[in-house]
C-alpha positions as CSV (number, residue, x, y, z in Angstrom):
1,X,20.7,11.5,-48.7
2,X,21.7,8.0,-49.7
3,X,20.5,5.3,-51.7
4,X,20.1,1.3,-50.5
5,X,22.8,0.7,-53.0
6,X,25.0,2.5,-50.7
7,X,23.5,0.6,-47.6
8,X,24.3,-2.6,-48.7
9,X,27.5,-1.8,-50.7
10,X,28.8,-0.3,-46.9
11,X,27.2,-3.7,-45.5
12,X,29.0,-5.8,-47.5
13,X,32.3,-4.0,-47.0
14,X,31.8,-4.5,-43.4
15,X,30.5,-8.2,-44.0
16,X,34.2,-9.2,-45.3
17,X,36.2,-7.7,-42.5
18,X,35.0,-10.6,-40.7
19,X,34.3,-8.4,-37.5
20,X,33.3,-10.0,-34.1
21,X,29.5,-10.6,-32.8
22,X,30.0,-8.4,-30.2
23,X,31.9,-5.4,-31.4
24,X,29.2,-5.8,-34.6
25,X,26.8,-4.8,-31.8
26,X,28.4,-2.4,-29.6
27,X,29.1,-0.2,-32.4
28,X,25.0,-0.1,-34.0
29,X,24.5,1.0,-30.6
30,X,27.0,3.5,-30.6
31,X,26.1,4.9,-33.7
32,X,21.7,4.5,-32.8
33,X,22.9,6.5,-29.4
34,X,24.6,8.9,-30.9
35,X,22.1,9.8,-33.3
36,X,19.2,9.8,-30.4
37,X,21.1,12.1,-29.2
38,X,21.3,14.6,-32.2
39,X,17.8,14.3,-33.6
40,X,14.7,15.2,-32.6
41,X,11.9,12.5,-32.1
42,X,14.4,9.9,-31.5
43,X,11.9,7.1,-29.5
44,X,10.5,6.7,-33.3
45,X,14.2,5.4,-34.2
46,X,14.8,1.8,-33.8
47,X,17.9,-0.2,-34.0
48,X,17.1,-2.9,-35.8
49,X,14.8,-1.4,-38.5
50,X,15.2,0.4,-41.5
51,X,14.6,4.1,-40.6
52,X,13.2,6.3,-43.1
53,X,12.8,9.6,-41.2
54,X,13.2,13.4,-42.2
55,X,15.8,14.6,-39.2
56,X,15.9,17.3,-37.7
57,X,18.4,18.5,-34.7
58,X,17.6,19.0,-31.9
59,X,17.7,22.3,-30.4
60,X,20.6,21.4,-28.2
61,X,23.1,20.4,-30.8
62,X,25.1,23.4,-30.9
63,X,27.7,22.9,-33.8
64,X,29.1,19.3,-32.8
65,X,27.6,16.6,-32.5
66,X,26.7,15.5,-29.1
67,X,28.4,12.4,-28.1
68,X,27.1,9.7,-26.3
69,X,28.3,8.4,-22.3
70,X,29.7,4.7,-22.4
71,X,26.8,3.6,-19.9
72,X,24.1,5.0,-22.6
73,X,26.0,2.2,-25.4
74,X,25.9,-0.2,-23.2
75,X,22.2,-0.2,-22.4
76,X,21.3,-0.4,-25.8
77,X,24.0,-2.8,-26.8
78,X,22.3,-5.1,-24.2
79,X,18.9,-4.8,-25.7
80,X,20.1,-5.3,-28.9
81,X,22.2,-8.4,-28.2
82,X,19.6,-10.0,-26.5
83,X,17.3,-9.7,-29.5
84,X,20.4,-11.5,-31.2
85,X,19.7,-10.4,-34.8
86,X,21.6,-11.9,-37.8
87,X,24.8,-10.7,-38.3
88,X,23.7,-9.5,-42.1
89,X,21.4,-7.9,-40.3
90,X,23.5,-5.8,-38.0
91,X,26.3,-4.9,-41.0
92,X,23.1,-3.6,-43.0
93,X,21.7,-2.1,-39.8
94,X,25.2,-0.7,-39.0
95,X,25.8,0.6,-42.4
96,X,22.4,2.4,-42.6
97,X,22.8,4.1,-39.4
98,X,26.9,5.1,-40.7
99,X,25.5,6.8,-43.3
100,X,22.5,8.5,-41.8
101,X,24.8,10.0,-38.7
102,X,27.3,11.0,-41.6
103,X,24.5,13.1,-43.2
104,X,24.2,14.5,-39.5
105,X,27.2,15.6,-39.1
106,X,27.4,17.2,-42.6
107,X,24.3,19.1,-41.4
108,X,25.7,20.2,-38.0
109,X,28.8,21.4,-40.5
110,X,26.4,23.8,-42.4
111,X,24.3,24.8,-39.5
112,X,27.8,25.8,-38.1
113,X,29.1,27.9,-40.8
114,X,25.5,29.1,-41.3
């Protein structure tokens, strides 16, 4: 897995390309959606926390990851903008959940070859 060193060294790289509000947000819900999608027990993930969970795929996930619609961003982009967390927040949030759907798709890789 990865360390909080990581998190916040990927935060922080995101933090000085000075990226919009908005785009901040639409992509942590990209990424959140997208690994809803792939896990099981995703109503215990939450966008704006620091997740902590042993994944597991779900039994649809078939050798690539399953990709989210545009309306199932936008939903949670809404809810998350009109929470209106800190910007740190979101790079930290957004750099957690890079990481974490990165170890996802390494497992999907394996399960693949496997």
């Amino acid at each position: 897995m990865f360390t909080k060193e990581d998190v916040e060294i990927l935060a922080y790289q995101r933090y000085i390309t000075g990226e919009d509000y908005d785009k901040s947000v639409w992509y942590l819900a990209e990424l959140v959606v997208k690994i809803l999608k792939n896990v099981q027990n995703g109503y215990d993930f939450k966008p704006l926390e620091t997740d902590n969970l042993v994944l597991l795929l779900n039994e649809n996930v078939n050798g690539d990851l399953i990709e989210p619609t545009e309306d199932e961003i936008k939903e949670l982009a809404e809810i998350i903008y009109y929470e209106q967390p800190e910007k740190s927040k979101l790079h930290f949030f957004i750099a957690e959940k890079q990481l974490l759907l990165e170890e996802i798709k390494r497992v999907i890789k394996e399960n693949k070859q496997n």
